[in-house]
MDTraj code that builds the backbone (N, CA, C; nanometers):
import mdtraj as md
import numpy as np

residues = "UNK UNK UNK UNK UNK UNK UNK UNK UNK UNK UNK UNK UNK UNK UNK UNK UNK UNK UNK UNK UNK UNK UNK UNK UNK UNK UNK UNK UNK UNK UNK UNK UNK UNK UNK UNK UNK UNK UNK UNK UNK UNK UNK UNK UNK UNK UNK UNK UNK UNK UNK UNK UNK UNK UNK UNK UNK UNK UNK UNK UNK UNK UNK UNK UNK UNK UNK UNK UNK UNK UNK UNK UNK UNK UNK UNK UNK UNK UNK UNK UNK UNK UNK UNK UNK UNK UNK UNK UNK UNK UNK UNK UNK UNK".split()
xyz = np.array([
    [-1.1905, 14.5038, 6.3436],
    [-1.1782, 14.4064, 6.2377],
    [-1.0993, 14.2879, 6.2924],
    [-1.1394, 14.1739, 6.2510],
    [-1.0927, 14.0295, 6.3283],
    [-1.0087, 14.0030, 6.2047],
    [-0.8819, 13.8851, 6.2550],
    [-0.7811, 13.8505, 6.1861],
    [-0.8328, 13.7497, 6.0381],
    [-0.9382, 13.7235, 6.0531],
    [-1.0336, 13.6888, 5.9550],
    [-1.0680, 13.7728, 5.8420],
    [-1.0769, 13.8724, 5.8895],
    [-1.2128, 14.0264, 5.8187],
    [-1.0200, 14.0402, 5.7853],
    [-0.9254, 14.0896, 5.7922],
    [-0.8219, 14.0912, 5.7093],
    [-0.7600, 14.0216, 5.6470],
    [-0.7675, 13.8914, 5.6838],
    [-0.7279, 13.7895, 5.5557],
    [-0.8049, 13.7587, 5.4169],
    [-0.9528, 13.7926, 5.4262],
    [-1.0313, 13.7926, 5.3488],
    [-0.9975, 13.9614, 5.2222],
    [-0.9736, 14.0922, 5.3515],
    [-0.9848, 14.1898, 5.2759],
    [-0.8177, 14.1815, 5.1858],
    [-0.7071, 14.1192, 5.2076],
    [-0.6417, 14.0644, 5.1307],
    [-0.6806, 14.0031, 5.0195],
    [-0.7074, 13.8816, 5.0389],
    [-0.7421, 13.8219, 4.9370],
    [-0.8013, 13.8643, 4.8197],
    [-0.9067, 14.0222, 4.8638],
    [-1.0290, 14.0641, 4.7440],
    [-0.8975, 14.1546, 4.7238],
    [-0.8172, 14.2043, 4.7790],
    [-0.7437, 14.2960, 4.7013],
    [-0.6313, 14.2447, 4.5899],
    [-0.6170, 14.1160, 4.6160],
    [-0.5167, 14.0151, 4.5109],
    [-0.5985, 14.0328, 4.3916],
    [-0.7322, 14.0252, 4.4621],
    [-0.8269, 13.9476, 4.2729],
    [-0.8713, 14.0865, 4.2188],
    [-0.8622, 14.1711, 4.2465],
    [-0.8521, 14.2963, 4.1510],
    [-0.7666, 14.3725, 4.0814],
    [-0.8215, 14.3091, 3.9842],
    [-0.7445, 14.4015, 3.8364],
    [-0.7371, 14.5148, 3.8219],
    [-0.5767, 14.5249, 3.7334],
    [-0.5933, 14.6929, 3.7355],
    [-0.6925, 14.7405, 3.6239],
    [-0.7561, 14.6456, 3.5448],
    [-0.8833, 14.7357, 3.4573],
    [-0.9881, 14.7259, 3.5305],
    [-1.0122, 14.6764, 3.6612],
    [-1.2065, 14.6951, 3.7012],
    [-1.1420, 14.8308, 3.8028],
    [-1.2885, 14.9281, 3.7431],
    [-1.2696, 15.0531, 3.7616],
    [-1.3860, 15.0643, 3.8951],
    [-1.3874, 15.0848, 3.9723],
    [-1.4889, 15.0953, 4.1039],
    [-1.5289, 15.2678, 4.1084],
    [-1.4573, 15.3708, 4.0511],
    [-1.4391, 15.4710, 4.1168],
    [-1.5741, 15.5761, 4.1185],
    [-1.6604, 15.5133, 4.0225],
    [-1.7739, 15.5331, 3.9589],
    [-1.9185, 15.4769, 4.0486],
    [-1.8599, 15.3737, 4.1272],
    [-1.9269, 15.2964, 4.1987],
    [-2.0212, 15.4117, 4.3272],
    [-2.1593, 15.3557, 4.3757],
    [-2.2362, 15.4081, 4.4759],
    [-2.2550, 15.3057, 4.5806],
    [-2.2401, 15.3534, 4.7214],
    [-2.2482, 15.2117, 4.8432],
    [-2.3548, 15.2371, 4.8307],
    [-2.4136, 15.0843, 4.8456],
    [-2.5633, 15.1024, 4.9181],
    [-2.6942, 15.1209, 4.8270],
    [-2.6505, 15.1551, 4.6376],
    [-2.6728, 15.1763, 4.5414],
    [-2.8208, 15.0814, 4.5572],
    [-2.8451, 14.9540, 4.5510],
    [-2.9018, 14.8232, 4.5692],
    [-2.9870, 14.8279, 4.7030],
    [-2.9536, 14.9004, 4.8105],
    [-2.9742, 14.8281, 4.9730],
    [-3.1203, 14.8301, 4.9661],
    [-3.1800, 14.8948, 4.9252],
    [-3.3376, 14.8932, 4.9714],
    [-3.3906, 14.8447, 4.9055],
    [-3.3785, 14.7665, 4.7584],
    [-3.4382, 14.6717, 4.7024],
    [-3.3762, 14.5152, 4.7142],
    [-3.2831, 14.5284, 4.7629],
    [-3.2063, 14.3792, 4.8136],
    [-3.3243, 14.3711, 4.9274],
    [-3.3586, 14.4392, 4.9981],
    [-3.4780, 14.4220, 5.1526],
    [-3.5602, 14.3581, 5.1124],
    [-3.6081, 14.4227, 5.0109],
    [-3.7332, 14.4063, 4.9233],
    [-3.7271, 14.2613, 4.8809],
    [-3.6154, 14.2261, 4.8680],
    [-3.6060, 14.0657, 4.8016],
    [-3.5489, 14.1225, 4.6460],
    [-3.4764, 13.9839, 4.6083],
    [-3.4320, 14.0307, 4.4378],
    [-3.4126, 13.8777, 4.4108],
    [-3.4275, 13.8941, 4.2510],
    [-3.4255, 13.7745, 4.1857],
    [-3.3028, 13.7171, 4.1346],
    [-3.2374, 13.6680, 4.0883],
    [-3.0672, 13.5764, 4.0407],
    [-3.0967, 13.4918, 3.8798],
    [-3.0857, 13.5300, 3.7933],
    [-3.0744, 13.5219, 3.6448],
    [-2.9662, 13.3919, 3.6795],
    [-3.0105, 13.2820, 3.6688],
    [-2.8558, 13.2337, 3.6457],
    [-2.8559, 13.1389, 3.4553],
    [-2.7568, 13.1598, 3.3963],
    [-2.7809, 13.1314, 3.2702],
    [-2.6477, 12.9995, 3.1927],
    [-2.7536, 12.9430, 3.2264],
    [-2.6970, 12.7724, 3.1968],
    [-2.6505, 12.7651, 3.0514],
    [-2.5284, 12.6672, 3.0470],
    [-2.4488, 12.6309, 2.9105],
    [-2.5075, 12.5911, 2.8002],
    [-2.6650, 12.5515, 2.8497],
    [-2.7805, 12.5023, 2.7435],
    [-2.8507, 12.6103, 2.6709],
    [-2.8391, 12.6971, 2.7239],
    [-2.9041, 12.8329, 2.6669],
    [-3.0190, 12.8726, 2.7616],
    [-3.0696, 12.7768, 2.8288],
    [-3.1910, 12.8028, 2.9738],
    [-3.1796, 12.8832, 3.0592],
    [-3.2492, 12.9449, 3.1472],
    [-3.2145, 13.0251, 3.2235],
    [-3.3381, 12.9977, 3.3638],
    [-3.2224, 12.9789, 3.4702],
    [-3.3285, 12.9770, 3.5840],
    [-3.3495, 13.0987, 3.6698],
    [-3.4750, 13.1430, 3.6862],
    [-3.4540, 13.2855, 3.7587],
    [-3.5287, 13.1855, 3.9151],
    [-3.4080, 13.2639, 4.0096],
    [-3.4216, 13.2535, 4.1570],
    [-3.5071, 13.3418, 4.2588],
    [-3.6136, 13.3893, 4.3077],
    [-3.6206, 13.4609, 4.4302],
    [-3.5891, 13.4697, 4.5267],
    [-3.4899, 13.5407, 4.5704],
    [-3.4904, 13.5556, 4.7640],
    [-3.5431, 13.6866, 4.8209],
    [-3.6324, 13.6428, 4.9215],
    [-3.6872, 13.7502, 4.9999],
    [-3.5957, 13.7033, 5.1536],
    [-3.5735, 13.7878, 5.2200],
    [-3.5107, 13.8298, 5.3177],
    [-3.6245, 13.7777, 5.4416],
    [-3.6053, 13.6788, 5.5244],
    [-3.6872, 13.6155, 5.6235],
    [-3.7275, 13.7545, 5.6958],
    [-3.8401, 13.6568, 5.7387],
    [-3.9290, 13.7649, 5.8901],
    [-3.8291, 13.7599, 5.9780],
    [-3.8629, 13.8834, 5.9940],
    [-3.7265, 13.9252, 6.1067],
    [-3.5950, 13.9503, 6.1059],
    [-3.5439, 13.8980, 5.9748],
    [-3.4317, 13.9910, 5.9300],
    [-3.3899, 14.0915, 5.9402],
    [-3.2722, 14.1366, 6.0524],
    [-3.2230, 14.2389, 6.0438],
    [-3.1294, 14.2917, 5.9769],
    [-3.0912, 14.3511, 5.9185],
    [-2.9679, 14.3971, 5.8386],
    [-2.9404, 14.5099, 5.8696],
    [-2.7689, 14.4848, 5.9577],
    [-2.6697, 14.5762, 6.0474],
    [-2.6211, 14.7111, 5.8982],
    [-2.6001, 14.8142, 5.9140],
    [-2.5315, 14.9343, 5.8482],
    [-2.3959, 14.8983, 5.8854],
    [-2.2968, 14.8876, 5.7515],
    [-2.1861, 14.8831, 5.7829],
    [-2.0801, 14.9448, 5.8977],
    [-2.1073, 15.0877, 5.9311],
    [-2.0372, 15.0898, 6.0741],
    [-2.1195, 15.0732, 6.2033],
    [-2.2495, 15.0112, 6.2014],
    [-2.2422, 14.9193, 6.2958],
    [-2.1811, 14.7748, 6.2986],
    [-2.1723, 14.7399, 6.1745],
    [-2.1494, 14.5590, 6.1990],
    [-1.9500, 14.5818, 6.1758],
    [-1.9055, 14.6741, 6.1949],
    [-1.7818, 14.6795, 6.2842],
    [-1.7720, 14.6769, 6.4094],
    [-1.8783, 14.7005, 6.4990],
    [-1.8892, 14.6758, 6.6243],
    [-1.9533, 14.5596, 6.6730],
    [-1.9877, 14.4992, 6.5762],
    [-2.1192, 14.3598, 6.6710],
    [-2.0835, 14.2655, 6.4644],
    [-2.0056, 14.2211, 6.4859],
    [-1.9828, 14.1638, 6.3669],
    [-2.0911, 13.9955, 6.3728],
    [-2.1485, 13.9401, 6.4464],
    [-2.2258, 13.8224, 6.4664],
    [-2.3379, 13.8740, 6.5691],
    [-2.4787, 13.7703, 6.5399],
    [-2.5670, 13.7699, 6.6177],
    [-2.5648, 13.7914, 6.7545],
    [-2.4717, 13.6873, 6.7936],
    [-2.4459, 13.6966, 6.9598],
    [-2.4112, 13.8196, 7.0136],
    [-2.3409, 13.9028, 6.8996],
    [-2.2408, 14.0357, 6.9586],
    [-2.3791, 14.1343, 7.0066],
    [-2.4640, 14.1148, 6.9188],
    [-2.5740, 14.1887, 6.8400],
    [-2.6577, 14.1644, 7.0091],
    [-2.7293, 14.0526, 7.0305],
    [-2.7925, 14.0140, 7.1222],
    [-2.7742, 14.0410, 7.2295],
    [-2.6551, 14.0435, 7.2914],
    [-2.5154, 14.0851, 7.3933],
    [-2.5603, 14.1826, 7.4155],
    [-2.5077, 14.3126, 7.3188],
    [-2.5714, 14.4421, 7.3696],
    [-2.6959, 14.4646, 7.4021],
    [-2.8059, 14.4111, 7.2859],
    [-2.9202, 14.4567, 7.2930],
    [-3.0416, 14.4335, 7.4439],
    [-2.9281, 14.3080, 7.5019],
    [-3.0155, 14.2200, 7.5934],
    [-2.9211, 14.3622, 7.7466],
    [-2.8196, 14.3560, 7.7286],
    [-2.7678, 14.4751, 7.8412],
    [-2.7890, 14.6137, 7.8463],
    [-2.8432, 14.6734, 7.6687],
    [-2.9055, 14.7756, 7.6878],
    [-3.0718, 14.7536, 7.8075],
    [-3.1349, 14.6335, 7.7079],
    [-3.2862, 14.6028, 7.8397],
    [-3.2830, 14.5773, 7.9589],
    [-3.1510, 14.5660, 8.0335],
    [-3.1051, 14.5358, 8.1670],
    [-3.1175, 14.7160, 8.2375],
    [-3.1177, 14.8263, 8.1376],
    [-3.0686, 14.9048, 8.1616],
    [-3.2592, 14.9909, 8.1610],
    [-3.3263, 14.9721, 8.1345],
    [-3.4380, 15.0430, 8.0952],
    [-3.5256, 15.0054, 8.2247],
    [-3.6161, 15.1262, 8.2555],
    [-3.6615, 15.0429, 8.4136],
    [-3.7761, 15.0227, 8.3765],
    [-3.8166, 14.9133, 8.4380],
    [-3.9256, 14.8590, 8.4319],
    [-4.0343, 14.9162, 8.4798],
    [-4.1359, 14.9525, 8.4389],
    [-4.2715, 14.9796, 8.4457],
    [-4.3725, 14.9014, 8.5648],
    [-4.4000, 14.9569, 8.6714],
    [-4.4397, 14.9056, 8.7455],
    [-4.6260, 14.8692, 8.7047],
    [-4.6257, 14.7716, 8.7525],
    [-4.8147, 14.7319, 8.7263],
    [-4.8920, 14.7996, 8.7926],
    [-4.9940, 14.8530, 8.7423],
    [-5.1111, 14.8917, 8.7742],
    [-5.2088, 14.8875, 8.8854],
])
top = md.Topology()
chain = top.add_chain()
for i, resn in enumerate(residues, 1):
    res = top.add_residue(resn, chain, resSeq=i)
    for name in ("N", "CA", "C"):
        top.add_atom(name, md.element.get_by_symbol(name[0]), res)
traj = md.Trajectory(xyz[None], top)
């Protein structure tokens, strides 16, 4: 965890109240329809309501939380993945 990833996990621990109850809560509850793409209700002071779609780009990967403790950015991600293929032998031609 970077000195970042703890100033932040501070901060969410300031803004919680002692009435929001989590204990009830499931990780991951969401994860396979967030993939899927999901829509955003957002509901304006006029009484309107705009609904949003996001689908998740081609090629989107999405890290499992104890991996993206180890490779927290793309580059980290790429880094390995490009020194694991350094590591695989190449297939000679035909």
């Amino acid at each position: 965890m970077n000195k970042n990833d703890s100033n932040l996990n501070n901060n969410l621990e300031d803004d919680m109240l002692p009435e929001y109850d989590f204990s009830q809560g499931v990780r991951g509850k969401h994860y396979q329809a967030y993939r899927q793409g999901h829509n955003v209700t957002i509901n304006k002071e006029d009484g309107t309501k705009v609904v949003q779609n996001f689908v998740l780009e081609e090629n989107t990967i999405i890290l499992d939380p104890d991996v993206k403790e180890y490779f927290p950015d793309s580059e980290s991600v790429n880094h390995a993945l490009r020194t694991l293929i350094n590591l695989i032998p190449k297939s000679k031609k035909k």
